[in-house]
MMTF fields as JSON, N, C-alpha, C and O atoms, coordinates in Angstrom:
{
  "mmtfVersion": "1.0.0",
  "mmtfProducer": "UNKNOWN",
  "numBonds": 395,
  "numAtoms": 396,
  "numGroups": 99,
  "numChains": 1,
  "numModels": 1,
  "chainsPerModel": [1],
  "groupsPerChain": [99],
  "chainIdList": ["A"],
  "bondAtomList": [4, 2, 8, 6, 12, 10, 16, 14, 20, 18, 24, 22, 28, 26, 32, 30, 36, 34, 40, 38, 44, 42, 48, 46, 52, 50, 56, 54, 60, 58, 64, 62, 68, 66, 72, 70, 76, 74, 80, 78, 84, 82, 88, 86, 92, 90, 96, 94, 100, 98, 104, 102, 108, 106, 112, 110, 116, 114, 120, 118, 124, 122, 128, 126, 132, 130, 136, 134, 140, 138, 144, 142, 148, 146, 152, 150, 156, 154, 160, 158, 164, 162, 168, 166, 172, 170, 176, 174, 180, 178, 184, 182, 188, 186, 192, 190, 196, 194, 200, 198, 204, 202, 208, 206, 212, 210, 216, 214, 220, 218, 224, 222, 228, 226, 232, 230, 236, 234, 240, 238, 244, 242, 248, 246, 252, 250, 256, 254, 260, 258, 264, 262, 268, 266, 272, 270, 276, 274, 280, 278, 284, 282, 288, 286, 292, 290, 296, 294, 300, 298, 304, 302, 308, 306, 312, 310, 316, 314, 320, 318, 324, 322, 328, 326, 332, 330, 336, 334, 340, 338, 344, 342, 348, 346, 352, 350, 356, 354, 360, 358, 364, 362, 368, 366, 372, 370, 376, 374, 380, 378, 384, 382, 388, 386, 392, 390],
  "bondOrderList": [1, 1, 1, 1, 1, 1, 1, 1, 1, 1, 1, 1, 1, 1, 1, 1, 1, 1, 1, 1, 1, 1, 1, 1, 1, 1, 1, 1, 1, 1, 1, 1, 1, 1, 1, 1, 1, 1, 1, 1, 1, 1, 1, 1, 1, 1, 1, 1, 1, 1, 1, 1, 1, 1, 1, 1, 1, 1, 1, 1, 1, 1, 1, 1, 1, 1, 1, 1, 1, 1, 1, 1, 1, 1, 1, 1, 1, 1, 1, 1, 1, 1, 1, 1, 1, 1, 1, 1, 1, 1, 1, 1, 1, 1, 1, 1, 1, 1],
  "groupList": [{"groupName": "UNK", "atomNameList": ["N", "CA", "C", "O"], "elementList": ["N", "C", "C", "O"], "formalChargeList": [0, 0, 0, 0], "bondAtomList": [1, 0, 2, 1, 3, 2], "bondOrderList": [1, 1, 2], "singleLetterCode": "X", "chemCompType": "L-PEPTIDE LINKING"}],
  "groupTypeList": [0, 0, 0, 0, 0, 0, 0, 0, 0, 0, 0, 0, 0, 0, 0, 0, 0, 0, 0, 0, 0, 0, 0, 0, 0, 0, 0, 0, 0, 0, 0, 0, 0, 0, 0, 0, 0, 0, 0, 0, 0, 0, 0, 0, 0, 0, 0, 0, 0, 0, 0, 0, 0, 0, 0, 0, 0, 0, 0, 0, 0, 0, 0, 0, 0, 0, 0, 0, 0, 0, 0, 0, 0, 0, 0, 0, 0, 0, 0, 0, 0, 0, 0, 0, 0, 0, 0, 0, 0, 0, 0, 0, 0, 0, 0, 0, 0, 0, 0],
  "groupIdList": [1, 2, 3, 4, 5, 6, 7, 8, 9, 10, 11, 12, 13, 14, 15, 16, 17, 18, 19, 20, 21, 22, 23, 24, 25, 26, 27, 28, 29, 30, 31, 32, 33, 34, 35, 36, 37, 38, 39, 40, 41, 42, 43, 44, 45, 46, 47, 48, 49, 50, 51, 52, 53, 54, 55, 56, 57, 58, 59, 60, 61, 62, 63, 64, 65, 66, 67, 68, 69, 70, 71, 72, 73, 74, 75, 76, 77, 78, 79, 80, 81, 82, 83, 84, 85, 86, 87, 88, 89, 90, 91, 92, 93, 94, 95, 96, 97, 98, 99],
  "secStructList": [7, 6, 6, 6, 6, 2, 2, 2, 2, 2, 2, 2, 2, 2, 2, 2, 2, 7, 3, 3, 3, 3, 3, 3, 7, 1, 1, 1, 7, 7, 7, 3, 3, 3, 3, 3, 3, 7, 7, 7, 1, 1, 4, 4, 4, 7, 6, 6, 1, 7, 7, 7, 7, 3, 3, 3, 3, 4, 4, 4, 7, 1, 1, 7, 7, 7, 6, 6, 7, 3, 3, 3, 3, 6, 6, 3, 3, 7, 7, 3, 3, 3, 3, 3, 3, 7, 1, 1, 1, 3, 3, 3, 3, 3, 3, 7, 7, 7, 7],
  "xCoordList": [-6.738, -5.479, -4.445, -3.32, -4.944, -3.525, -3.812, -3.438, -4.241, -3.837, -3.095, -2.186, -3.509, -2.527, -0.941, -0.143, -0.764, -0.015, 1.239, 2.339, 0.356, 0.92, 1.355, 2.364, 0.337, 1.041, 2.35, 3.13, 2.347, 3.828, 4.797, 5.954, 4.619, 5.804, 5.809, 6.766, 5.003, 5.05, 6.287, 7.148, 5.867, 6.831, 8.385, 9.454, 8.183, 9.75, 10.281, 10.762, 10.406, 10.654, 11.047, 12.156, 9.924, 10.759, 11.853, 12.803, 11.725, 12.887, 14.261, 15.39, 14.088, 15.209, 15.772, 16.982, 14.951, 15.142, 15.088, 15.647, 14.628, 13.779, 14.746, 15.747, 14.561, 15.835, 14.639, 13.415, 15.462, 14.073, 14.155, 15.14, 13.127, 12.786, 11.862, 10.985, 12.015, 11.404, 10.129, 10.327, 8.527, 7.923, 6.581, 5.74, 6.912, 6.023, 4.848, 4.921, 3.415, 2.146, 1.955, 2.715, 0.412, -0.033, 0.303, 0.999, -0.332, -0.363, 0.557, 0.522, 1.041, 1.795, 3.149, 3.634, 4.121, 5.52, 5.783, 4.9, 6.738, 8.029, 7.647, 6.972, 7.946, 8.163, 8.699, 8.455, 9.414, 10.095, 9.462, 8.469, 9.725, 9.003, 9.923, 10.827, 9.665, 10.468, 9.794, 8.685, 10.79, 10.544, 11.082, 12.253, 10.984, 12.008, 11.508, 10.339, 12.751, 12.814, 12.674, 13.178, 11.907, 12.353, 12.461, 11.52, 13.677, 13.408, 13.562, 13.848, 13.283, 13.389, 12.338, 12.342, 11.425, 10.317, 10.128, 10.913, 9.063, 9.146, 8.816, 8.989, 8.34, 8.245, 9.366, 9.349, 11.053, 11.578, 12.445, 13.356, 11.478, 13.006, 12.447, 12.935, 11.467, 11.604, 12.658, 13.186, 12.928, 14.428, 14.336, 15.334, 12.638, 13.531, 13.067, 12.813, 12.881, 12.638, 12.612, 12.408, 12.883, 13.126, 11.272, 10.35, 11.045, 9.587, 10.368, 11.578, 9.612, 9.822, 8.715, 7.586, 9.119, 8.191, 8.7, 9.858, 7.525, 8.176, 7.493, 6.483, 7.694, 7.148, 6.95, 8.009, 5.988, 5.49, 4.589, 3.719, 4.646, 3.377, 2.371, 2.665, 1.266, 0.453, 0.707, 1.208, 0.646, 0.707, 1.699, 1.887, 2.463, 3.93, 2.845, 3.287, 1.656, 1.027, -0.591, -1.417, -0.426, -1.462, -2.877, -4.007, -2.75, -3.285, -2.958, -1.728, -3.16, -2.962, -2.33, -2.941, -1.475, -0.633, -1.532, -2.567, -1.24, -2.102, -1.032, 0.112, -1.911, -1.366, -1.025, -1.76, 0.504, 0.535, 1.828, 2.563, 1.897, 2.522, 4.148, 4.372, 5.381, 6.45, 7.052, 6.885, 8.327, 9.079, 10.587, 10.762, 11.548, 12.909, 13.794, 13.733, 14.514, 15.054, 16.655, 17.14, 17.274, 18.747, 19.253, 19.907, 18.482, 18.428, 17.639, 17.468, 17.223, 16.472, 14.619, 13.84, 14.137, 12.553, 11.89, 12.072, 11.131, 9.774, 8.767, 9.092, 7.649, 6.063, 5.388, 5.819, 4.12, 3.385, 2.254, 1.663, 2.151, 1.401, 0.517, -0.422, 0.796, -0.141, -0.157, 0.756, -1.205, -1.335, -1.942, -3.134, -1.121, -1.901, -1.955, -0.822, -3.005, -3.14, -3.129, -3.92, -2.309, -2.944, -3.657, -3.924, -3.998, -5.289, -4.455, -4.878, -3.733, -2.378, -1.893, -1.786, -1.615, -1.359, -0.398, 0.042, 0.08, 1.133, 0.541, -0.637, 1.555, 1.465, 2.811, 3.998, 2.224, 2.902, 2.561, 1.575, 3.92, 3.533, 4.21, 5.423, 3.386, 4.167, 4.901, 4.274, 6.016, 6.229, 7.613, 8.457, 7.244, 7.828, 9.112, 8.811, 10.15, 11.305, 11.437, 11.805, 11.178, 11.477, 12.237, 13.157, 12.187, 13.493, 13.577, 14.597],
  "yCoordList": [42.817, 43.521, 42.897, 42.498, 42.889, 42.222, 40.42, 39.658, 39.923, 38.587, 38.498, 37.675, 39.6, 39.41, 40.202, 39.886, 41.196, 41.671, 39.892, 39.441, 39.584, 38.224, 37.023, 36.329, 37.11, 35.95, 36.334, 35.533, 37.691, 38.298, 38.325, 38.523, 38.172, 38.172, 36.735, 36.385, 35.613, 34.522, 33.728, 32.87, 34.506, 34.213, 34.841, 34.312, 35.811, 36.701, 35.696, 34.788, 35.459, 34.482, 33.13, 32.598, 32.74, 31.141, 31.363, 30.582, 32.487, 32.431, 33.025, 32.71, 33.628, 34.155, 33.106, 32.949, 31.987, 31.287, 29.904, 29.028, 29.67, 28.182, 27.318, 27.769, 26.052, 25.153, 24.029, 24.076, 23.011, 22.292, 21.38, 21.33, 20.489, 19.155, 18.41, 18.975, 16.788, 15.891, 15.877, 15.803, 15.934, 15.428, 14.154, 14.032, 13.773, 12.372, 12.105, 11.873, 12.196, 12.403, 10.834, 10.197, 10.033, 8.863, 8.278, 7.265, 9.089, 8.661, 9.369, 10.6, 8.961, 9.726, 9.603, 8.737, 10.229, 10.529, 11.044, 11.876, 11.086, 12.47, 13.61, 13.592, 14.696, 15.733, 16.742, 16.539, 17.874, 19.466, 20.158, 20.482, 20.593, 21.843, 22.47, 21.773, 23.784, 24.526, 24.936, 25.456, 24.564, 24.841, 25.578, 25.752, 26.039, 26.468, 25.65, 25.611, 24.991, 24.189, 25.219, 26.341, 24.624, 25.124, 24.338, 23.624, 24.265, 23.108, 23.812, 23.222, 25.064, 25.418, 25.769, 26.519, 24.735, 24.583, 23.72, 22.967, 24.023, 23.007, 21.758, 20.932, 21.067, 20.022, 19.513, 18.684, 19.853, 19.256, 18.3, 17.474, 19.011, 19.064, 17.345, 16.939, 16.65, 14.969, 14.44, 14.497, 13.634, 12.672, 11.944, 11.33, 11.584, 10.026, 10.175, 9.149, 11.378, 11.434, 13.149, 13.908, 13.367, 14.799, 15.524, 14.746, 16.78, 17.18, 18.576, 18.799, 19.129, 20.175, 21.138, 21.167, 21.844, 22.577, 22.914, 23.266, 22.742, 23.023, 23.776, 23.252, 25.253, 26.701, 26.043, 25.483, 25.792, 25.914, 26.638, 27.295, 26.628, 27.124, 26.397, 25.323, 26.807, 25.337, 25.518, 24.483, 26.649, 26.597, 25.907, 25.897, 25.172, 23.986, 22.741, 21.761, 22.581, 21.024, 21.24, 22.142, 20.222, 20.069, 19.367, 19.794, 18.698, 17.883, 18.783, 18.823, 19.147, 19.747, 19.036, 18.082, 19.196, 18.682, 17.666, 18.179, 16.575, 15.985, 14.753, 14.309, 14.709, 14.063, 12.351, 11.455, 12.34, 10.552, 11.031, 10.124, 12.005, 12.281, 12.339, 12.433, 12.32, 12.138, 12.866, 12.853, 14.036, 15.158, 14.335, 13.782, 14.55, 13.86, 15.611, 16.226, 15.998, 16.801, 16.663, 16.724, 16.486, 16.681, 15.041, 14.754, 14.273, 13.141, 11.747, 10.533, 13.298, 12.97, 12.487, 13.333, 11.291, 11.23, 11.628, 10.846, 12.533, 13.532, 12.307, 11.28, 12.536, 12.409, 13.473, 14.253, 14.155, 14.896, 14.627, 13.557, 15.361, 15.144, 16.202, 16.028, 17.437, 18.529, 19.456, 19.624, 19.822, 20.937, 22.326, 22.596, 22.975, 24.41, 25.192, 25.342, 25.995, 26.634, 27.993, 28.254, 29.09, 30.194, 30.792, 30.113, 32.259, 32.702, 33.2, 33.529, 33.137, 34.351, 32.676, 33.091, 31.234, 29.953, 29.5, 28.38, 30.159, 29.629, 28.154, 27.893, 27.561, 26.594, 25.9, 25.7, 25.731, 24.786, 23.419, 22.924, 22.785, 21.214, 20.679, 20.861, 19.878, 19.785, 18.564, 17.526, 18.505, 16.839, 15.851, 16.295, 14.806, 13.937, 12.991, 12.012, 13.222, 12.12, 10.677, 10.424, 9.621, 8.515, 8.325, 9.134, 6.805, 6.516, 4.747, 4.209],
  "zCoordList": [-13.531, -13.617, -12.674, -12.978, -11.656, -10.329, -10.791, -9.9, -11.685, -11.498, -12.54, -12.646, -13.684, -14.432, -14.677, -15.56, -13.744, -13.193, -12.5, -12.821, -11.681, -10.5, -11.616, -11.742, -12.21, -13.319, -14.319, -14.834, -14.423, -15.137, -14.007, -14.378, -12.659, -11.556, -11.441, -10.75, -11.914, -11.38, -12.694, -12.498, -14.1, -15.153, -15.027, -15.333, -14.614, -14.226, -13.271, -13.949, -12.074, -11.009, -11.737, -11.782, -12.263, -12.79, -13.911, -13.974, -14.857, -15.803, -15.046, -15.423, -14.299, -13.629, -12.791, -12.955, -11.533, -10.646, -11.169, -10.509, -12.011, -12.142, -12.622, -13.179, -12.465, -12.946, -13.874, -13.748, -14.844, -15.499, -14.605, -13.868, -14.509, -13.608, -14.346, -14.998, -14.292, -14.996, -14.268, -13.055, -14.687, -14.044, -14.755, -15.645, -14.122, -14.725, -13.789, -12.582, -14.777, -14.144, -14.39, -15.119, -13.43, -13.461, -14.798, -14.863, -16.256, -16.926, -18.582, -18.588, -19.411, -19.973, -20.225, -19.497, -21.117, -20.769, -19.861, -19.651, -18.892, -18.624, -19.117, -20.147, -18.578, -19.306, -18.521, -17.332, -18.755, -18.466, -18.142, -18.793, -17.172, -17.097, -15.838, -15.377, -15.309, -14.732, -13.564, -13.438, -12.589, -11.316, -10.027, -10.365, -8.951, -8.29, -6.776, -6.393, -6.004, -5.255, -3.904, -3.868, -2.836, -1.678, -0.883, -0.537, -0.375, 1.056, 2.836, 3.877, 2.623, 3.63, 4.933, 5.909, 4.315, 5.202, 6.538, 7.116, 6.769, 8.66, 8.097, 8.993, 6.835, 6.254, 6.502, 7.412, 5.671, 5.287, 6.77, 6.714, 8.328, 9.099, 9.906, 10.962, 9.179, 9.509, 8.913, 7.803, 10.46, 10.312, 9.61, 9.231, 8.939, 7.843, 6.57, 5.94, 5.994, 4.391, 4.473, 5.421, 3.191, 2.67, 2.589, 2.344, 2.79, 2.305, 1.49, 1.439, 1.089, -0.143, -0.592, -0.1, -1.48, -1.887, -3.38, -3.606, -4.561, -5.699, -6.327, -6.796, -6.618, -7.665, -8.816, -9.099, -9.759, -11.062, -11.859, -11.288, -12.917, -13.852, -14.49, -15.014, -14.524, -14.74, -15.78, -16.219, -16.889, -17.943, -18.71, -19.927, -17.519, -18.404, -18.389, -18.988, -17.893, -17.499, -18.796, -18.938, -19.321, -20.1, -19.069, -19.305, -18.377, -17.136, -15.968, -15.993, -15.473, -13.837, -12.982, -12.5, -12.719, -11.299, -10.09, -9.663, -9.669, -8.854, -7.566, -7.464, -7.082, -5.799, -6.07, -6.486, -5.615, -6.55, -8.105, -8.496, -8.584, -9.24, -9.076, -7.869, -9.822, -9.6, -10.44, -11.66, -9.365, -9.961, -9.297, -8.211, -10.502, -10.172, -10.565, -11.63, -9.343, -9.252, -8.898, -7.768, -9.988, -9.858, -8.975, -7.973, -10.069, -9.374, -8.52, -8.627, -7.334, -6.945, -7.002, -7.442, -6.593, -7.052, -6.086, -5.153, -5.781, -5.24, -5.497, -6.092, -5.024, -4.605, -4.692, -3.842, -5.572, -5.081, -3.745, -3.607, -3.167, -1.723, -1.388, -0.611, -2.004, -1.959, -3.5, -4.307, -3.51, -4.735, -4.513, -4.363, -4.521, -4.037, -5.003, -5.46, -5.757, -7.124, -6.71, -5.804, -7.225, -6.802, -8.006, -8.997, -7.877, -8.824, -10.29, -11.398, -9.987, -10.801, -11.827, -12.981, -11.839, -12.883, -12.169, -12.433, -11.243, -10.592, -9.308, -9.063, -8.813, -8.286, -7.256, -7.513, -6.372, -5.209, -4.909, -4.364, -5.535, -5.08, -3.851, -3.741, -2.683, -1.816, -1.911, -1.7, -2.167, -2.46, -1.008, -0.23, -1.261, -0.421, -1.047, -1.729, -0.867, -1.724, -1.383, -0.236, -2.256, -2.476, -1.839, -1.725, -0.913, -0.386, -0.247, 0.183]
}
């Protein structure tokens, strides 16, 4: 009941918040999927590259999200560097920007 409860707050949140973002796994096309950015972490506050945090649904990934992977956000190109799954499909990627 509460995961699937968490997974209907995890879908409310991205359609309300989420913006699309390209993400391109090792192998494959590009592809869309929807995310919500945070950079307001103790990651982001190194002086010589951006760190981040990016909200997804796995259920946008046919393959699962993995470390080595590349999200281009409003431009910008990301690194995945961490993957954190929670129980509810939702997901945190920690990523690092290209420079």
């Amino acid at each position: 009941m509460w995961t699937k409860q968490s997974g209907m707050a995890n879908a409310a949140v991205l359609a309300a918040f989420g913006q699309p973002v390209s993400y391109q796994q090792r192998a494959g096309d590009p592809f869309t999927v929807a995310g919500i950015l945070d950079k307001r972490t103790d990651e982001q506050r190194h002086p010589d590259t951006v760190y981040a945090r990016l909200f997804v649904a796995l259920a946008g990934f046919m393959v699962p999200p993995d470390h080595g992977d590349e999200v281009t956000i409003d431009g910008a190109v990301y690194t995945v560097f961490e993957v954190l799954n929670d129980s509810a499909g939702g997901c945190w990627l920690g990523i690092r920007e290209k420079i």
